[in-house]
N, C-alpha and C positions, 0 to 999 in steps of 0.2 A: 495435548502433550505437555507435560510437566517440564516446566522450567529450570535450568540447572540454579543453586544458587551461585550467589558472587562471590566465595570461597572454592566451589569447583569450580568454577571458571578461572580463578585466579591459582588454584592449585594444577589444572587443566592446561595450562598455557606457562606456567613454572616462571609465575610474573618475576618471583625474587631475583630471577637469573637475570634480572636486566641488570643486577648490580656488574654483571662481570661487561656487559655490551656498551652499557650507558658511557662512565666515562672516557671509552676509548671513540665514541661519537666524537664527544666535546673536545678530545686531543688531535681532533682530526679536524673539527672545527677552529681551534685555535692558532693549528698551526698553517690554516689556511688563513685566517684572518690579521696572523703578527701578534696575534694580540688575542683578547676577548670579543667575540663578534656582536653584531646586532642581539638584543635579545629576540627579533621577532625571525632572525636565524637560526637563532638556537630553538623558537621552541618547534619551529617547523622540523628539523630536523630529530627531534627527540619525536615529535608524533610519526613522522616515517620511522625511526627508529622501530616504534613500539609497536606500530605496523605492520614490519615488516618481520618484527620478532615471536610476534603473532603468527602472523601466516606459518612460518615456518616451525616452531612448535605445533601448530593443528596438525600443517600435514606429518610431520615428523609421528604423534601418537596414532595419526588414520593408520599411516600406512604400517607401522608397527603393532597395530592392536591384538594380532591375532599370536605374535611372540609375545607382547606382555601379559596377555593371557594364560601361558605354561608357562610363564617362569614365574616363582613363590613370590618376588621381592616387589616385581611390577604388578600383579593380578590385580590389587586393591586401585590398580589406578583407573581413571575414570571411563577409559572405553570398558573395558575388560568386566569392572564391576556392575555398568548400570546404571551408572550414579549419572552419565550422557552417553545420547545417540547416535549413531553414527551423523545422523542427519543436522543433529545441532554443532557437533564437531566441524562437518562443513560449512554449517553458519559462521561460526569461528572465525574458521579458515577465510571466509569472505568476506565478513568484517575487516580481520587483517589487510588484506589486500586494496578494500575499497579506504580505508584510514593512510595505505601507505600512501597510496598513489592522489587522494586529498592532499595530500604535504607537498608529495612530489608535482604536483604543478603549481605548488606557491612558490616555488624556485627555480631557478636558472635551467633553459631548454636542456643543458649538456645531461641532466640530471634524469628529464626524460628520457633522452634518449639513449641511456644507458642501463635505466630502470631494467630492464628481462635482463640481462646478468644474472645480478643478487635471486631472482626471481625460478631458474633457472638453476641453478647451483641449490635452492632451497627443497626443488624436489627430487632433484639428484642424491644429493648427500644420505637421505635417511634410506635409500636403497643402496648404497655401494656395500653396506658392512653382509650383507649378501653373495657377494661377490671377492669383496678381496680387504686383508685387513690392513690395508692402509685408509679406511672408513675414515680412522680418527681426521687425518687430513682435511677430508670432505668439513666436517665439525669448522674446522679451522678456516679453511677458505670461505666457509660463510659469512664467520664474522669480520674477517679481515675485510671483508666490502664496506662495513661500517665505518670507519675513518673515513678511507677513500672516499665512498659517496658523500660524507661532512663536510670535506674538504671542495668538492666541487662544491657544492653547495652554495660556497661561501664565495671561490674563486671563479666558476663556470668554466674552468680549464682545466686538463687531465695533461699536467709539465712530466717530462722527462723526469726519470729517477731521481726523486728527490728527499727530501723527510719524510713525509706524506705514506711514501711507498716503502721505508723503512719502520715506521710505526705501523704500517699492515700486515710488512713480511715479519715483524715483533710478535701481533697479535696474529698472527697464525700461528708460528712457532709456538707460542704460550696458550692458547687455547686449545691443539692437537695434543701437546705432553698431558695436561689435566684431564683431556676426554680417557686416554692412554688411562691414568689413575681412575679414573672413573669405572671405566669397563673392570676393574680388577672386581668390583661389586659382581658380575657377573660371570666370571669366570665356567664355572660348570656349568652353568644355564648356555650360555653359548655357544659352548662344545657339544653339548648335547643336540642342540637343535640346529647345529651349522652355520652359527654364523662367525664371522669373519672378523672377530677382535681381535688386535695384537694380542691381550693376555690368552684367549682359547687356545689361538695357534702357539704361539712363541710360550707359554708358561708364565706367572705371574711376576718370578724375578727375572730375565729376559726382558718383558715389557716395559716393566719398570724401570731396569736400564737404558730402554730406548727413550722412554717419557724423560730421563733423566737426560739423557745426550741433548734430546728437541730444544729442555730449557737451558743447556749450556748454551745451545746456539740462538735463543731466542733472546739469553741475556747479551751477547756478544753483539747482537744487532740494536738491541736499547742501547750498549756503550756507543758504536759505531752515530748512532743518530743524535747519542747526546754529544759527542765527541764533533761531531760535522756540524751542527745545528746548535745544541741547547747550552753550549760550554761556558757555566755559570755556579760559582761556588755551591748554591744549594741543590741546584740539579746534581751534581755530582754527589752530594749527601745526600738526596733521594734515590742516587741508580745505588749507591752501597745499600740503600735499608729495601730496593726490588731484588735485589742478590741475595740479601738475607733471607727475604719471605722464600724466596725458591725453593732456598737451602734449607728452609725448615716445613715446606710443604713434602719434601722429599726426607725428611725426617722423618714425617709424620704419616706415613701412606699408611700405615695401621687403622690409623682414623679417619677414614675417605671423607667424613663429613664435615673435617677440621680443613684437611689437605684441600678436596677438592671446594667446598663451598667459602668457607670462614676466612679462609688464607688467601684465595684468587679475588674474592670480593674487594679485601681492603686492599689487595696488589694493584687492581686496575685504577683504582682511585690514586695511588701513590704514582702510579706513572702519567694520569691527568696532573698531579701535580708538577712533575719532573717537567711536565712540555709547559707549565701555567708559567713556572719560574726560571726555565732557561730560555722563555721568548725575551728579545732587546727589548718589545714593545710593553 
């Protein structure tokens, strides 16, 4: 059996997307620890990260292969074309899973025993858009487990409503509206073969206004968390320059490659910063 190489694999698994997961880890680490944490915290928790983002891109493309197969835009991608196996695809997927849960027991019991969550939601999500298009959500709730699980990490307690649980109900909000942009890529491929995106059903401007409402409310919950928590002159000039990027991600929906990739990458990083410089510590 021929081996894939280390660009399909790395194309296979849409490693660059860790730009949008990664710093919302570290802000969930930070703002469990006050501060800046152990490094040997952080990088446990970046290797579950990347674990865990694995697993869930393999299964995400298994169980999708046979739509990206009939739609023009996904065919080239690597189940559909050949370029991997289904069988190496599971390899993947097991990889993923055996890296997350290596991390996950260098850390705090609470971490274990919450692990099937995230885990669970991961094989969930890439079937609801089947079913009903509120899918984009599913998207969402995946990675919002990323803080939160940071944050145990760091703390080994799951506190009452607190930041913690504002920067994840953040990164939901903000990662469903962009999945929303995303899907507009697909629009008649979806309709076509029934599945369940806001833009298929609702139309693409429709969607768009909903992807638009999510991040009004998903910027209102960054105020609300820097406002309770972070309230320190430069955080405040970083939630104006996260309002900006919104505002010009939704400018830009023409360009899904601007909107969706270029503009959420450097957004996630700007609200790592917002929690780096509104911690007292």
């Amino acid at each position: 059996m021929r081996l894939p190489s280390v660009r399909t694999l790395l194309d296979f698994v849409k490693f660059e997307h860790t730009l949008f997961s990664l710093p919302l880890l570290l802000a969930g680490a930070f703002l469990g620890a006050g501060g800046v944490p152990s490094v040997e915290v952080i990088a446990w928790v970046l290797v579950a990260g990347t674990g865990a983002r694995t697993l869930a891109m393999a299964l995400n493309r298994i169980l999708d292969r046979q739509l990206d197969a009939r739609n023009p835009r996904t065919a080239g991608r690597e189940l559909p074309s050949g370029k991997m196996t289904v069988t190496q695809a599971w390899i993947v997927a097991a990889a993923g899973l055996g890296l997350f849960y290596a991390a996950v027991l260098q850390l705090p019991s609470l971490c274990l025993t919450l692990s099937p969550l995230p885990l669970a939601v991961f094989v969930v999500y890439p079937l609801l858009k089947r079913f009903t298009p509120l899918a984009h959500f599913g998207v969402g709730a995946a990675l919002a487990f990323g803080p939160i699980g940071a944050y145990i990490a760091v703390t080994n307690a799951f506190l009452p409503f607190g930041s913690v649980h504002l920067l994840a109900l953040f990164t939901f909000l903000w990662v469903s509206g962009f999945d929303v942009i995303y899907a507009t890529l697909d629009e008649e491929s979806d309709r076509k073969e029934g599945v369940h995106s806001l833009p298929a059903t609702m139309g693409r401007p429709a969607a768009l206004r909903v992807a638009a409402a999510v991040h009004v409310a998903a910027f209102l919950t960054l105020t609300w968390l820097t406002l309770r928590h972070l309230s320190t002159p430069p955080a405040w000039a970083l939630l104006a320059a996260i309002g900006a990027l919104l505002f010009l991600e939704h400018r830009q929906v023409q360009r899904v490659d601007l909107a969706f990739f270029k503009i959420n990458a450097a957004l996630g990083f700007v609200v790592l910063a917002l929690v780096w410089t509104g911690l007292p510590g």
